[in-house]
SEVO-655833 format. One record per residue (C-alpha): x, y negated, z; chain; residue in three letters. Coordinates in steps of 0.05 Angstrom, whole numbers, plus 5000, padded with zeros to 4 digits. Layout:
<rs>
<c1->X&c2->Y&c3->Z&c->A&r->ALA>
...
</rs>
This chain:
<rs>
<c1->2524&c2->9824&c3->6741&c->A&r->UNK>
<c1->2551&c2->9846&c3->6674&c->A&r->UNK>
<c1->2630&c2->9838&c3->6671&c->A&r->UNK>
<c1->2606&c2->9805&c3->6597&c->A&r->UNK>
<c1->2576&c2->9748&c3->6634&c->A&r->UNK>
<c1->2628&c2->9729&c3->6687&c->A&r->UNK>
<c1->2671&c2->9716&c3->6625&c->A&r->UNK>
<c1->2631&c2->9655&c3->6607&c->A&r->UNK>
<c1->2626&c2->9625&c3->6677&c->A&r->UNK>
<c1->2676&c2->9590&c3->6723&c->A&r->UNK>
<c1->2702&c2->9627&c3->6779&c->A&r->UNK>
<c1->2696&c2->9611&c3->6855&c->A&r->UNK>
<c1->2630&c2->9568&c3->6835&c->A&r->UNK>
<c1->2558&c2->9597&c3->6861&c->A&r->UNK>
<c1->2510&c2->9600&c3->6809&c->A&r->UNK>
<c1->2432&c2->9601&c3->6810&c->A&r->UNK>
<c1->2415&c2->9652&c3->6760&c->A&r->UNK>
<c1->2340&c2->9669&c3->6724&c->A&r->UNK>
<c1->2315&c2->9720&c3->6680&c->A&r->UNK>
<c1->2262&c2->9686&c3->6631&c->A&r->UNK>
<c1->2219&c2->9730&c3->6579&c->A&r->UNK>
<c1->2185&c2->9693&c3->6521&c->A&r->UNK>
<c1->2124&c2->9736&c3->6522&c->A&r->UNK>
<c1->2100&c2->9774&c3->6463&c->A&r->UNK>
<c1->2031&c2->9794&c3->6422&c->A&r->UNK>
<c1->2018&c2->9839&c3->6475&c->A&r->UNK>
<c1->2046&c2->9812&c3->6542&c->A&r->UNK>
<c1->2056&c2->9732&c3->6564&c->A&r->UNK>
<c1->2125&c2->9698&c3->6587&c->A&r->UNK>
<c1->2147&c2->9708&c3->6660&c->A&r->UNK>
<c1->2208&c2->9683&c3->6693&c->A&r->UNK>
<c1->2242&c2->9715&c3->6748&c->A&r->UNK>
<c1->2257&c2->9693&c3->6822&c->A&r->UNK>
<c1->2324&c2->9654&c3->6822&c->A&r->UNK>
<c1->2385&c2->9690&c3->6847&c->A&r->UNK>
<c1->2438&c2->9658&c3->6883&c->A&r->UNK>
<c1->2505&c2->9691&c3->6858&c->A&r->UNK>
<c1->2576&c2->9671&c3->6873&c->A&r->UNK>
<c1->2637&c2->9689&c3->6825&c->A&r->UNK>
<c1->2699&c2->9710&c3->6864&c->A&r->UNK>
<c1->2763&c2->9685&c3->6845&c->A&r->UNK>
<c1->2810&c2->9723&c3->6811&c->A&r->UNK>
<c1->2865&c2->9761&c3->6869&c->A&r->UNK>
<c1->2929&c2->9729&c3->6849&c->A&r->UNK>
<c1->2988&c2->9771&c3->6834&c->A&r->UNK>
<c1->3049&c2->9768&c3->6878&c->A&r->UNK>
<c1->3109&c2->9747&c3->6851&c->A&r->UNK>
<c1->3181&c2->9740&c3->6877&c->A&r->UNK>
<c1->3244&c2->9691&c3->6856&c->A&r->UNK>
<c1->3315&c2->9697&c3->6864&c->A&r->UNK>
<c1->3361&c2->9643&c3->6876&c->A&r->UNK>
<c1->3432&c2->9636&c3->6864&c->A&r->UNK>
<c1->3483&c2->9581&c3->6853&c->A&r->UNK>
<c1->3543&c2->9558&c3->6807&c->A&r->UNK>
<c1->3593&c2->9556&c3->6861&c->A&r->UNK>
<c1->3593&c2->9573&c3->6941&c->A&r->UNK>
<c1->3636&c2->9525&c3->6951&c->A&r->UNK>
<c1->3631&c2->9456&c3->6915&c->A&r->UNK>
<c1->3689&c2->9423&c3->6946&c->A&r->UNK>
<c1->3703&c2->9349&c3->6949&c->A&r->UNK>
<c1->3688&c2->9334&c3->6882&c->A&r->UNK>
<c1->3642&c2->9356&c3->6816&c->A&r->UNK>
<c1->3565&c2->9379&c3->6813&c->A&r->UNK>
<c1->3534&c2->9449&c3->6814&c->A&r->UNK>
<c1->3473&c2->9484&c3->6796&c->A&r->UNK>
<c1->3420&c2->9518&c3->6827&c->A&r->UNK>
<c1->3381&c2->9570&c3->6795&c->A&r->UNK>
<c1->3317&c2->9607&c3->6807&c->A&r->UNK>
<c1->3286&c2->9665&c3->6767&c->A&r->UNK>
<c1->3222&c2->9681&c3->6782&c->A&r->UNK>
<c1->3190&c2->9750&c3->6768&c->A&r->UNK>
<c1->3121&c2->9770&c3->6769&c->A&r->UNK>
<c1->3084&c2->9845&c3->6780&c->A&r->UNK>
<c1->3060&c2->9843&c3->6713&c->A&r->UNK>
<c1->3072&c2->9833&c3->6639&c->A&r->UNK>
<c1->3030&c2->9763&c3->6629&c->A&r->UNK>
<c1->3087&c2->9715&c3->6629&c->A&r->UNK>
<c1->3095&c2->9661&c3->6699&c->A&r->UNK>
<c1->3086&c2->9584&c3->6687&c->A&r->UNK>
<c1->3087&c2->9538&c3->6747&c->A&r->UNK>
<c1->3146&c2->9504&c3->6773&c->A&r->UNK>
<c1->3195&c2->9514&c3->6829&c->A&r->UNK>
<c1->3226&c2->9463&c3->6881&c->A&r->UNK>
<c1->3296&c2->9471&c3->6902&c->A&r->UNK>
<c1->3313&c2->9447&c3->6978&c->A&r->UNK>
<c1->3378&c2->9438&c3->7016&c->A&r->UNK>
<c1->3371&c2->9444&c3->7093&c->A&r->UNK>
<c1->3298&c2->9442&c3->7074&c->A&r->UNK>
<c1->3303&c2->9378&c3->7039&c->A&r->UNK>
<c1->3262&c2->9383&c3->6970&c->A&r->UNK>
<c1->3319&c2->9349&c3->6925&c->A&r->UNK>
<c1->3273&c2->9361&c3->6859&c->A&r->UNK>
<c1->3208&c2->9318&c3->6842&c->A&r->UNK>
<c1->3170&c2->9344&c3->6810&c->A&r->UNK>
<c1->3182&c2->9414&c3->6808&c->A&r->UNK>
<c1->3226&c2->9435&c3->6754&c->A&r->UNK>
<c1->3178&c2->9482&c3->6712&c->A&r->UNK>
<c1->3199&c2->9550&c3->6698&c->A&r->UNK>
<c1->3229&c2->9565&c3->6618&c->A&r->UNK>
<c1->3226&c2->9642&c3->6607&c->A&r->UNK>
<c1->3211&c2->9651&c3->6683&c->A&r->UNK>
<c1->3295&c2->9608&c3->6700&c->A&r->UNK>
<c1->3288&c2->9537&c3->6731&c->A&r->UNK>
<c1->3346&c2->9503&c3->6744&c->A&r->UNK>
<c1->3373&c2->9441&c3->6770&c->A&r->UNK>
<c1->3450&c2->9405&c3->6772&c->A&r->UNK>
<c1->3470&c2->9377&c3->6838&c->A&r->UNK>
<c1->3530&c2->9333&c3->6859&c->A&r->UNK>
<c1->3578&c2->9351&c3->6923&c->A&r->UNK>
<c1->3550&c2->9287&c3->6947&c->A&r->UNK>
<c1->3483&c2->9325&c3->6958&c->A&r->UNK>
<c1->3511&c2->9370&c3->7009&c->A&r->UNK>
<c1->3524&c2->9361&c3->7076&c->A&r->UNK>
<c1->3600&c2->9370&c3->7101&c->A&r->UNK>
<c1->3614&c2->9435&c3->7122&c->A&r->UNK>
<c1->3552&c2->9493&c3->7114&c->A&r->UNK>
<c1->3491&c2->9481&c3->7073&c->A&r->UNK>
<c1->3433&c2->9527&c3->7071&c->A&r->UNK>
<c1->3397&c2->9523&c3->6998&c->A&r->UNK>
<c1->3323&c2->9543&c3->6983&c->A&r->UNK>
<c1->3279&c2->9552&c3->6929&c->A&r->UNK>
<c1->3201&c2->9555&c3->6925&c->A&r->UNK>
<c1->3154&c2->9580&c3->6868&c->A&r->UNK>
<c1->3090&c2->9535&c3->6871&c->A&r->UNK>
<c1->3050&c2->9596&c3->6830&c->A&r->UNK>
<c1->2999&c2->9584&c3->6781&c->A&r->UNK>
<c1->2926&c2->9616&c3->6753&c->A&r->UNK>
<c1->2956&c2->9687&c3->6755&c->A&r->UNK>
<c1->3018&c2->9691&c3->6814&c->A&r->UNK>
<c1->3019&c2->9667&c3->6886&c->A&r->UNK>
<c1->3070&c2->9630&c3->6905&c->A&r->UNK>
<c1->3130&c2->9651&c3->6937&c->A&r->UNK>
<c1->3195&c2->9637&c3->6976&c->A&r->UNK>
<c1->3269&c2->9649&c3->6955&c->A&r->UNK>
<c1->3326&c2->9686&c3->6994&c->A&r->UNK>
<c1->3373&c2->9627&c3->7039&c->A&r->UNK>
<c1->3439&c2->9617&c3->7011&c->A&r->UNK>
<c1->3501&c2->9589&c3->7044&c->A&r->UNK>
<c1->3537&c2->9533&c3->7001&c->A&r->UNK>
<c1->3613&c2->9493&c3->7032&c->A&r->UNK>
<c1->3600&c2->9438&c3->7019&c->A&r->UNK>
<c1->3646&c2->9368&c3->7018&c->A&r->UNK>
<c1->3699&c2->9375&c3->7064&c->A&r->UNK>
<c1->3719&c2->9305&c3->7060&c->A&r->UNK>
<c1->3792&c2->9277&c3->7065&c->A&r->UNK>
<c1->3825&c2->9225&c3->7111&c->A&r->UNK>
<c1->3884&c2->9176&c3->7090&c->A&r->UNK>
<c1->3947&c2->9160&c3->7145&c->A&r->UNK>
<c1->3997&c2->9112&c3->7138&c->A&r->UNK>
<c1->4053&c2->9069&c3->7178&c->A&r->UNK>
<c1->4030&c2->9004&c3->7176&c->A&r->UNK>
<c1->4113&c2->8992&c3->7181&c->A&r->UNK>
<c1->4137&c2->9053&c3->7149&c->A&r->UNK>
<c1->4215&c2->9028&c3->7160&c->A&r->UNK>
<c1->4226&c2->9012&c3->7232&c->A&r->UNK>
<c1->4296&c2->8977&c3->7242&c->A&r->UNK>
<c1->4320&c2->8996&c3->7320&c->A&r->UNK>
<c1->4387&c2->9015&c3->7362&c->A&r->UNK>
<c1->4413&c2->9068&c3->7390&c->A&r->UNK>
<c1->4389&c2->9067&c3->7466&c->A&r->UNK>
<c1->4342&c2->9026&c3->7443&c->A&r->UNK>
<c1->4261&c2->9043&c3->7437&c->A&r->UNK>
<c1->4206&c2->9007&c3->7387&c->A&r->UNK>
<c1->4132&c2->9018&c3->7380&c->A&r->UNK>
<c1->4086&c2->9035&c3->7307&c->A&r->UNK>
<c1->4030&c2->9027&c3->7279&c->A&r->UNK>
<c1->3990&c2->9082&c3->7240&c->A&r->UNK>
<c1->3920&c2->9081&c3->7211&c->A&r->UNK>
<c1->3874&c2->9134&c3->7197&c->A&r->UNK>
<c1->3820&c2->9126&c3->7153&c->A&r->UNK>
<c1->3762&c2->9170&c3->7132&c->A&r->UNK>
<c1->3736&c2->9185&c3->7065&c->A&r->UNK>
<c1->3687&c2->9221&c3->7026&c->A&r->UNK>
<c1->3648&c2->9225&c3->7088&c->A&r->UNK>
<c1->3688&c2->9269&c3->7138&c->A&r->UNK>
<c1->3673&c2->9258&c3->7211&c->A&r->UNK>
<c1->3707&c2->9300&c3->7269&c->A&r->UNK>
<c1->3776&c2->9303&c3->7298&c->A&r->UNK>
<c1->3845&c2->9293&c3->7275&c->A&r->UNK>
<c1->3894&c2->9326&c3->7316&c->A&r->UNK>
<c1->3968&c2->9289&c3->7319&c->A&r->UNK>
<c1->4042&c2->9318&c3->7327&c->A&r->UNK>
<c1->4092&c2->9267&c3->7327&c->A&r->UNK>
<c1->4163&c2->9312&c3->7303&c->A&r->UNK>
<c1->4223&c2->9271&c3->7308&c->A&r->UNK>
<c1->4298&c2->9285&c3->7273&c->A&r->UNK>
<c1->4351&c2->9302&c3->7319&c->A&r->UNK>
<c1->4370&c2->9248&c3->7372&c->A&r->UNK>
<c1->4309&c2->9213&c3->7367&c->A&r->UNK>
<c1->4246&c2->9217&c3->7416&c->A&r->UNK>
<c1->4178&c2->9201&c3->7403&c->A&r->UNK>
<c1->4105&c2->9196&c3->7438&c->A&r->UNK>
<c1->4026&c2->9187&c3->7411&c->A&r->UNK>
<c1->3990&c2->9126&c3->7439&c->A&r->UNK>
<c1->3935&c2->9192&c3->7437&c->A&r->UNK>
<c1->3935&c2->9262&c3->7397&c->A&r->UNK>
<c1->3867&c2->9264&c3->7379&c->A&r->UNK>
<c1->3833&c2->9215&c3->7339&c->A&r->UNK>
<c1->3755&c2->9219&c3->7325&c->A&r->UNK>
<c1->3749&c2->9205&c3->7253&c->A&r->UNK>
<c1->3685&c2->9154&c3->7234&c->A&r->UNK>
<c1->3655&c2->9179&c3->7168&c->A&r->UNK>
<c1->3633&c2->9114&c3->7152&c->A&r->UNK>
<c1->3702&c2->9100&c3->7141&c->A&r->UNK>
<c1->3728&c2->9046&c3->7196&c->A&r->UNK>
<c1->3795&c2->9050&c3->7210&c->A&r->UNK>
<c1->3828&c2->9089&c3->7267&c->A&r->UNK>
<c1->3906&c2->9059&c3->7306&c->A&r->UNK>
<c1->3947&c2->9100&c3->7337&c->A&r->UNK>
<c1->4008&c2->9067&c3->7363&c->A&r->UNK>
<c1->4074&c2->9113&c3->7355&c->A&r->UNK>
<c1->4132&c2->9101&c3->7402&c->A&r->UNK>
<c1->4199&c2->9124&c3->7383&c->A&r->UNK>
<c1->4262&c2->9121&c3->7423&c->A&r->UNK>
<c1->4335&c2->9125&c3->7397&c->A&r->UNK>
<c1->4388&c2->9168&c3->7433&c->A&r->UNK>
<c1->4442&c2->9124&c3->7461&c->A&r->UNK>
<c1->4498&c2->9165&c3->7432&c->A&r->UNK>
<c1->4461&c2->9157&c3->7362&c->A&r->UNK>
<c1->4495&c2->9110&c3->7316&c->A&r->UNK>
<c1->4437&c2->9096&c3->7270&c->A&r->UNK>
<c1->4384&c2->9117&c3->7222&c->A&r->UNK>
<c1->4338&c2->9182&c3->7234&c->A&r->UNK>
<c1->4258&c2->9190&c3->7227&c->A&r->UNK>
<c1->4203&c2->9207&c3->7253&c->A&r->UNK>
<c1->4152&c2->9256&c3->7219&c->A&r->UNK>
<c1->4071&c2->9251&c3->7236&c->A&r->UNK>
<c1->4024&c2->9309&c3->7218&c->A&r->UNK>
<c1->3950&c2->9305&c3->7228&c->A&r->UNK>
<c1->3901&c2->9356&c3->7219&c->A&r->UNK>
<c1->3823&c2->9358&c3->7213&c->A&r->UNK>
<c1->3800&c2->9427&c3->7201&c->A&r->UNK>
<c1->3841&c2->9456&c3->7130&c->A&r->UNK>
<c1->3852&c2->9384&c3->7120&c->A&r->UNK>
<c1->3924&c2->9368&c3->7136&c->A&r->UNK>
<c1->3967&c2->9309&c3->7118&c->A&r->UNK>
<c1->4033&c2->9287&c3->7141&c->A&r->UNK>
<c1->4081&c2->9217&c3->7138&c->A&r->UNK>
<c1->4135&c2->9199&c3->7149&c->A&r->UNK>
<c1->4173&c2->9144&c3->7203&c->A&r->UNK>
<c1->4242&c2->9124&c3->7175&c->A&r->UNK>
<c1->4290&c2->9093&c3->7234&c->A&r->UNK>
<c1->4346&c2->9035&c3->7207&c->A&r->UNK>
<c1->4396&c2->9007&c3->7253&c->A&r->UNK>
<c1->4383&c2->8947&c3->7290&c->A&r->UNK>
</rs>
């Protein structure tokens, strides 16, 4: 078959194809046997994208952006659209479709998991280019944050004397995992952890630790008593102060 004709007809269909002649003065019409032919699809050509992001590290707070180019093996121009996934999670519907072979899409921290995130992006292809897969890469993402306090940040007591406290933890912006405690008193002055660990709940219910604290006898007054608490690079610290009794 003439590469004429398989212009004008649809590819991957099978066609039944006949020859007819009219006939002339000298010789009459005849028609041919029919031929069964199928027209092959076009081999699609491969194509590759690159992805890369705003930021490797979006932190506890602000969006960023994910961006794919897409690149094809030869000069006709790639439409189609591309879907961006987080820990293979498609966060883009539909695909976002390509403008001068870029697709992008804006993301909040909120998207991300705490701690590593692994981000994705696939070409869906169209009439010309197969589809294809993007290189993985790594995005930090929220960290989270806790909040301590002394529920009675001014405890009154005397020397030789010893009085309990009461501090809450609280989680926020989602961060799970566990606190480690130091209790660091002033000079003269004792102090203990109901525990030293504390397992944080990311849905943000409230953690007690009861601090015990114990005055010197040969202390007159006054003093305090300094908590620090750490979760990964998050570290906070407050403060105990001791009045006389």
């Amino acid at each position: 078959m003439s590469e004429r004709l398989t212009r004008f007809l649809r590819r991957d269909v099978t066609y039944n194809l006949t020859v007819n002649y009219p006939g002339d003065s000298n010789y009459a019409a005849s028609s041919s046997y029919p031929e069964t032919v199928t027209v092959l699809p076009l081999a699609l050509l491969p194509s590759t994208i690159t992805l890369s992001s705003s930021t490797l590290n979006a932190g506890n707070n602000g969006t960023f952006t994910l961006s794919a180019k897409a690149t094809g093996s030869s000069k006709t121009p790639l439409t189609g659209g591309v879907y961006f996934f987080l820990n293979g999670l498609v966060q883009n519907f539909p695909a976002t479709p390509l403008v001068d072979g870029v697709a992008t899409v804006t993301l909040t921290n909120y998207n991300l998991f705490t701690g590593v995130n692994h981000a994705t992006a696939l070409y869906v292809g169209d009439a010309n280019y197969r589809n294809s897969n993007s290189n993985s890469i790594t995005i930090t993402g929220n960290e989270g944050d806790f909040t301590m306090s002394f529920l009675n940040p001014n405890l009154a007591i005397g020397s030789g004397d010893s009085a309990k406290a009461n501090l809450v933890l609280n989680s926020i912006q989602g961060l799970g995992g566990k606190v480690t405690l130091e209790c660091v008193p002033s000079s003269g002055v004792d102090c203990s952890l109901s525990r030293s660990t504390v397992a944080l709940d990311p849905l943000g219910s409230q953690s007690a630790v009861t601090v015990t604290v114990k005055v010197d006898r040969n202390r007159c007054a006054g003093g305090h008593v300094a908590v620090i608490a750490q979760d990964g690079g998050v570290v906070h610290k407050t403060d105990l102060s001791l009045t006389a009794q």
